[in-house]
C-alpha positions as CSV (number, residue, x, y, z in Angstrom):
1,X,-87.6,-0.4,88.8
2,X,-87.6,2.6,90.7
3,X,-91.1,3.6,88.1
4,X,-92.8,0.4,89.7
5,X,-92.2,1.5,93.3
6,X,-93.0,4.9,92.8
7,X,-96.3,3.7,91.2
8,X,-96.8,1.3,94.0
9,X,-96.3,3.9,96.4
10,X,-98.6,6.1,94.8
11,X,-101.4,3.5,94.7
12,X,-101.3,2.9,98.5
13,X,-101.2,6.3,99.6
14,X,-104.4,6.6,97.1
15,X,-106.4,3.9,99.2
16,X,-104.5,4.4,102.7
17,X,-105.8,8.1,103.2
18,X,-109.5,7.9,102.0
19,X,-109.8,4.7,104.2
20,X,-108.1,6.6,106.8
21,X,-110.9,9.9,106.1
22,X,-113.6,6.9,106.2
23,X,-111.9,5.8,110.0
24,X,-112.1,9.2,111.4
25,X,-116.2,9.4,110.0
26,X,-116.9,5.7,111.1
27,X,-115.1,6.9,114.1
28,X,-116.9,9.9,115.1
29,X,-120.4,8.5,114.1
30,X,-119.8,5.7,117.1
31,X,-118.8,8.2,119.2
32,X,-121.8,10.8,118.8
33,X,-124.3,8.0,119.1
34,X,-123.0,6.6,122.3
35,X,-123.4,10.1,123.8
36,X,-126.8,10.6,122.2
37,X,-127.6,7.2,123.4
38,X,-126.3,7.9,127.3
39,X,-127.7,11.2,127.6
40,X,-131.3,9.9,126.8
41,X,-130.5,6.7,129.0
42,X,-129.4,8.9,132.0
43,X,-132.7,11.1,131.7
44,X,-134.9,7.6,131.5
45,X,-133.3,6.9,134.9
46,X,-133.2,10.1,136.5
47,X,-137.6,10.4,135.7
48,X,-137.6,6.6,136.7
49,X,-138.2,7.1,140.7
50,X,-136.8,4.6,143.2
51,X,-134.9,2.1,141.1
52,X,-131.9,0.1,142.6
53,X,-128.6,0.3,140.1
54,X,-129.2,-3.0,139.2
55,X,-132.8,-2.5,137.9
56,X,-131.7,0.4,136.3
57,X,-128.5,-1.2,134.5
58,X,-131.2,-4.0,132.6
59,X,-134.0,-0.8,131.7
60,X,-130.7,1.1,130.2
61,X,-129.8,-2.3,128.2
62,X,-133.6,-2.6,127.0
63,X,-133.6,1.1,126.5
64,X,-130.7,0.7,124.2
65,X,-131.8,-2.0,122.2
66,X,-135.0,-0.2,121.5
67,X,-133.1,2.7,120.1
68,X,-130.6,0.8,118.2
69,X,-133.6,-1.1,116.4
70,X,-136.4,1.7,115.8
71,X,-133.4,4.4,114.6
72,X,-130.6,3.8,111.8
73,X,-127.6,3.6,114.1
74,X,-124.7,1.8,113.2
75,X,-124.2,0.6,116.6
76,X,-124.4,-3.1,117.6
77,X,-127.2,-3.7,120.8
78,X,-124.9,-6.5,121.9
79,X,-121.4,-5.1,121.6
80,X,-122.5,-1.9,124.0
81,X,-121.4,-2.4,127.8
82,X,-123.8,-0.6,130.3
83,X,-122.3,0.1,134.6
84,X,-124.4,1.7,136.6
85,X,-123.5,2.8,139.9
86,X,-124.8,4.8,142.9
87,X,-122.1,8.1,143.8
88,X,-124.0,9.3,146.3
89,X,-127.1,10.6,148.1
90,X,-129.5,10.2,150.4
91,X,-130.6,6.5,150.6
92,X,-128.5,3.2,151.0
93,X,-128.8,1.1,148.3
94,X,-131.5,2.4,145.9
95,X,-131.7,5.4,143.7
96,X,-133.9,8.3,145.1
97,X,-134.9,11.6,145.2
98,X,-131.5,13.4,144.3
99,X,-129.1,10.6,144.9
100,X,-126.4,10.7,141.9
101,X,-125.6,8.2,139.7
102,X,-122.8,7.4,137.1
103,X,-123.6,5.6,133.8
104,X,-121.1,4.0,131.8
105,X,-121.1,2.7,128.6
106,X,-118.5,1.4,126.5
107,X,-118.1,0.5,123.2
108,X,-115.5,-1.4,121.1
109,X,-113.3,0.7,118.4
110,X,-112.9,-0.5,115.0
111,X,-110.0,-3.0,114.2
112,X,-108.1,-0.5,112.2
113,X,-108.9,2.7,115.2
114,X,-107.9,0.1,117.8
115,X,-104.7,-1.0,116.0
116,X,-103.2,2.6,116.5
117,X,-104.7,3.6,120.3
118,X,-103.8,1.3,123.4
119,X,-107.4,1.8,124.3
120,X,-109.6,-1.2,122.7
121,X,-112.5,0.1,124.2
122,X,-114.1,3.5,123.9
123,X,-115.5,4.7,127.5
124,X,-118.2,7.4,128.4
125,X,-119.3,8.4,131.5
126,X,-122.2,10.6,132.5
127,X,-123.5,11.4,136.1
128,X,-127.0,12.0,136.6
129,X,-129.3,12.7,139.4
130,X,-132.7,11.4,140.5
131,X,-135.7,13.7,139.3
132,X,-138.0,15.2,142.8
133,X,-141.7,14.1,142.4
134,X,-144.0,16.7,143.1
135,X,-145.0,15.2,146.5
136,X,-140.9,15.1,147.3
137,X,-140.5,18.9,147.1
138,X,-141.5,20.4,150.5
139,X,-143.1,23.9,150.3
């Protein structure tokens, strides 16, 4: 008896930690294309010009869904949560010349990842600010 659970434990510790090698890759792939994602999102917004956060939240989405589709990314256009928000600058409501904004996007984990963190969700946030046009800068 003591053969057959011995063997049995031998078998699942044989599948458990290359599926848990496999989590940490899945894992780490979803996490370095969400940055890669954000960081080229942030820069579309910050060459944009005037945009209100609103406006800029649906070209982020679009942007996104462009990316997922024309590169090999394992990420899912409809599971990806976009906030955009203004921190602070210059104007009232819309984004202008050096007013700051905060992207965030979110993301959720894989069933076996979100089994072990209280998180369900991952989050990034990136701040960016608004690009001068040549005509803003004063000489």
């Amino acid at each position: 008896m003591s053969n057959l659970i011995a063997t049995l434990l031998v078998v699942v510790s044989l599948i458990l930690v290359p599926a848990g090698f496999m989590q940490v890759h899945v894992v780490q792939q979803i996490k370095q294309e969400l940055r890669t994602i954000q960081a080229n999102a942030v820069m579309k917004v910050a060459a944009e010009g005037t945009i209100t956060p609103a406006n800029a939240k649906k070209m982020i989405e679009n942007f996104i869904q462009e990316e997922i589709q024309t590169k090999d990314y394992r990420l899912k256009a409809v599971d990806v949560t976009v906030a955009v928000e203004r921190v602070g600058g210059l104007s009232e409501g819309e984004l202008t010349y050096k007013d700051e904004f905060k992207v965030t996007l979110g993301y959720p984990k894989p069933p076996l990842s979100s089994f072990f963190s209280t998180a369900k969700d991952f989050s990034f946030v990136m701040y960016g600010t608004m690009e001068p046009f040549p005509y803003d800068v004063q000489s």
